[in-house]
N, C-alpha and C positions, 0 to 999 in steps of 0.2 A: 192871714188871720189864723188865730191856733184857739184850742180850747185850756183853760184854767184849770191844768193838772195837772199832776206830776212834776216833774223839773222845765217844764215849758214856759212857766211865765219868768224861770230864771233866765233863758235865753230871749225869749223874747218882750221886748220892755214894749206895754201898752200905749199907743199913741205915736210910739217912738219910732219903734222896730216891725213894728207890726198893732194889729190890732186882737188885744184877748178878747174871749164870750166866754160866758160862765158854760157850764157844759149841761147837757141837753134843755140847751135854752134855743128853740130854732128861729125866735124872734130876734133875738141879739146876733145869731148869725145869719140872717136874712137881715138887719139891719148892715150889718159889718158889709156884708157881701154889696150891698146896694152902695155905702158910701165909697167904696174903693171904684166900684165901677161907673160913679158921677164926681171921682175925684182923681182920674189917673195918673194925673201928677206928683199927687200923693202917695199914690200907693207905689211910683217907679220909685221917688225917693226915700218912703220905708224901706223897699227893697235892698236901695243902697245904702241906707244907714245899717240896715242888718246885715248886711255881706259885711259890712267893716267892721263890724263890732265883732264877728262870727272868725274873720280872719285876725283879731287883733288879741280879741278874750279867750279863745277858745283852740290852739295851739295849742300840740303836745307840753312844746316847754311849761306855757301855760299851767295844764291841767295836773301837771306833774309838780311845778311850784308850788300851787294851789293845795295838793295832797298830801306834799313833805309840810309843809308847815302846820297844814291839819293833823298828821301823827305826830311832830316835833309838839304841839300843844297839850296833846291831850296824854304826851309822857311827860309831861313838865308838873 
């Protein structure tokens, strides 16, 4: 579980990858916290859908693909 800021909900996808809270909400993270720990199944396999996503999206080549096409855009 992460909080909703900054570039975090880029990495992490809601429901998916993990579970976002808004931030200083301690009920949505005392919510979050409680369903991961009445749902451990759950929460191993967020774990491993974020390791894949982590190792798959998030690779130098990756970030570096990702950046050349962002300054190749914005000299176009």
């Amino acid at each position: 579980m992460a909080s909703r800021v900054g570039g975090i909900p880029e990495i992490v996808k809601d429901g998916e990858t993990g579970i976002l809270v808004e931030p200083n909400n301690p009920e949505q993270l005392a919510d979050a916290i409680t369903y991961l720990l009445e749902n451990p199944e759950e929460a191993v396999e967020m774990g491993r859908r974020g390791r894949r996503r982590v190792l798959k999206e998030f690779t130098w080549e990756k970030i570096a693909e990702k950046t050349f096409k962002l300054y190749c855009s914005l000299l176009d």
